[in-house]
N, C-alpha and C positions, 0 to 999 in steps of 0.2 A: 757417428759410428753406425756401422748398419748390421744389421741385423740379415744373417745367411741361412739359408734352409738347406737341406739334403737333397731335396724332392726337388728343386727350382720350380714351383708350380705357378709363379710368376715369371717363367724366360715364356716370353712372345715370340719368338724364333722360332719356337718346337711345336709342330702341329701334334705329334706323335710317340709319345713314350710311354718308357718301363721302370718304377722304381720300387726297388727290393730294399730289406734293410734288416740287420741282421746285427745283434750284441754277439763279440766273441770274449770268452775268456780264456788264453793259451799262455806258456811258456814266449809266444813270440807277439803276444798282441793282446792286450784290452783295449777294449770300448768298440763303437760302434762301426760297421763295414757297411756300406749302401753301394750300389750299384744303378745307375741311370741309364739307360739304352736308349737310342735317340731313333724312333722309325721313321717318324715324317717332320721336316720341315721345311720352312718358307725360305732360306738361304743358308749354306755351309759357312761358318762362323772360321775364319783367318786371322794368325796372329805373326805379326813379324817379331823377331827376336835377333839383334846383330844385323847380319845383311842376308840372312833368309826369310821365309815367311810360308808357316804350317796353318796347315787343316786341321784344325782341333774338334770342328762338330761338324756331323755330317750322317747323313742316314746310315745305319750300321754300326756307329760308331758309339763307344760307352765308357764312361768314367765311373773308373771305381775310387769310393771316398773314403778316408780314415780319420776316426775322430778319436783319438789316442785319451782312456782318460787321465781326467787332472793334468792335460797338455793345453800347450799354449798357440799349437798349431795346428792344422787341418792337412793333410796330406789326399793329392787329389790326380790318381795316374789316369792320363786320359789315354785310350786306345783307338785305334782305327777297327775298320768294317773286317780286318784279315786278323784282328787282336792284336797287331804292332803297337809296340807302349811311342807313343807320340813324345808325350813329355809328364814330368811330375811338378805339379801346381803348388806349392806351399803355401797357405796363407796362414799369417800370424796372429791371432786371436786374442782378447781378453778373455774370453767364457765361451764355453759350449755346451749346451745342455740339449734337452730332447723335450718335445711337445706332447699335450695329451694322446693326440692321436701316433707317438713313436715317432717324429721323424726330429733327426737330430738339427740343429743348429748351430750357429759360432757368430760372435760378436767381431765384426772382420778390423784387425788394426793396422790395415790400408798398406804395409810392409810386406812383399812378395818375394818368392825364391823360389823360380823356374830352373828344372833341368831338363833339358831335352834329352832326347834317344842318344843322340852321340855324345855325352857326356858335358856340352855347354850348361854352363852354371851362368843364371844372371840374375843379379838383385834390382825390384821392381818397385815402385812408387814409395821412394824415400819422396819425391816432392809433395806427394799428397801427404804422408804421413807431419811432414813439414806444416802445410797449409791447414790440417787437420788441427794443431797445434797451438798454431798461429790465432784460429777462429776459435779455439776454447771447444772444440770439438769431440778433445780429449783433452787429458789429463799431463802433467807430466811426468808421475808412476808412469800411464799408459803409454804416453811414449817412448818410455824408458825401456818398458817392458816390451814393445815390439822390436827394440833394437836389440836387445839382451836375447830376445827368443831369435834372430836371426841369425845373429854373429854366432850361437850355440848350431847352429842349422847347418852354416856354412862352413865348420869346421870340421862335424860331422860329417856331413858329403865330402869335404875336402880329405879328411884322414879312412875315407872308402868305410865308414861305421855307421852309415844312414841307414835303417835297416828295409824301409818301406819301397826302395828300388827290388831288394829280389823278394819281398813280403808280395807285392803287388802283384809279381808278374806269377810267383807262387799259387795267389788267391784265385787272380783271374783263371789259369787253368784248371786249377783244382775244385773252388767252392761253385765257379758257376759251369764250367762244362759239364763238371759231372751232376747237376740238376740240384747240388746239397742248400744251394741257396733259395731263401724261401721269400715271396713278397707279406708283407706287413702290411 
C-alpha cells in the first residue's frame, strides 16, 4: 500500500509549483482542501479513459484535493489553464491523516473512480487491487473495504448526490480567485 501526499513533492514531471492547504469546517465540508498549481514542467501528463485521451497536467493547470474527514476517499478535481474541471479523481483510501509540517496524506487502496467533464464514470484498477491481495499487500478487511467505499461512490454519482462535482467547481471560484486561500 502506498503512502500519498497532498503536496506530490516526489512527482519528477513538475519543475514548477504552488501548493496551499487549507482545513475547512462548513455545513458542506470537513477536512482538509489543498490546491496544487503546476508552472513548470518537463512533459504534459495524458490519460486515456474509453476511447479518448485528456490532458490532466500541464502548465497552468491545478488540482484541487479533498480529504473528507473520517472518509475512506480522497476527492481530486483536476482543472485546466482556463479553470475547465477536466475530470474528478476518486481514490479510495484506508487512512488519511496529516504531517508535522500540515500536509495531508491517504494510504491509497489501489481502487479508482474517474468522472470526466461530460459525465463518463469509470472504475480503475480492480486488477491491482486484485494483485495487491493476491501478494498479502493488503488485507482482506482492506479489500473489502475499497470495494465497499467504491460501490458507496458509485451510487452516489449514480443517483446525482456526489456532492464534490458542484463543491469543487464552487471552491475553485470562490476560495482561490478571490485570493481567500492561504499557502501553509
Amino acid at each position: 500500500m502506498k503512502r500519498k501526499f497532498g503536496d506530490r513533492a516526489n512527482w519528477r514531471r513538475i519543475t514548477r509549483r504552488h501548493f496551499a492547504c487549507r482545513y475547512v469546517e462548513s455545513r458542506e465540508f470537513n477536512g482538509f482542501i489543498t490546491l496544487y498549481t503546476i508552472y513548470g514542467l518537463k512533459e504534459p501528463l495524458w490519460k486515456s479513459y474509453g476511447r479518448h485521451t485528456y490532458r490532466i497536467a500541464d502548465k497552468g493547470y491545478s488540482w484541487l484535493q479533498y480529504f473528507p474527514k473520517d472518509s475512506h476517499y480522497i476527492v481530486t478535481a483536476m482543472f485546466d489553464d482556463k479553470q475547465n474541471i477536466i475530470q474528478w479523481y476518486i481514490d479510495t483510501c484506508k487512512v488519511q491523516g496529516v504531517t508535522d509540517q500540515g500536509v495531508p496524506w491517504f494510504d491509497d487502496l489501489y481502487l479508482d473512480v474517474v468522472v470526466l467533464w461530460n459525465g463518463e464514470v469509470f472504475l480503475l484498477d480492480e486488477d491491482e487491487l486484485d494483485e495487491a491481495l493476491e501478494h498479502s499487500d493488503i488485507t482482506d478487511s482492506e479489500y473489502n473495504l475499497a470495494w465497499a467505499t467504491a460501490n458507496t461512490l458509485l451510487r452516489s454519482i449514480d443517483a446525482h448526490a456526489f456532492p464534490y462535482f458542484s463543491l469543487s467547481l464552487k471552491h475553485r471560484a470562490e476560495l482561490f480567485h478571490n485570493g481567500d486561500f492561504r499557502r501553509k
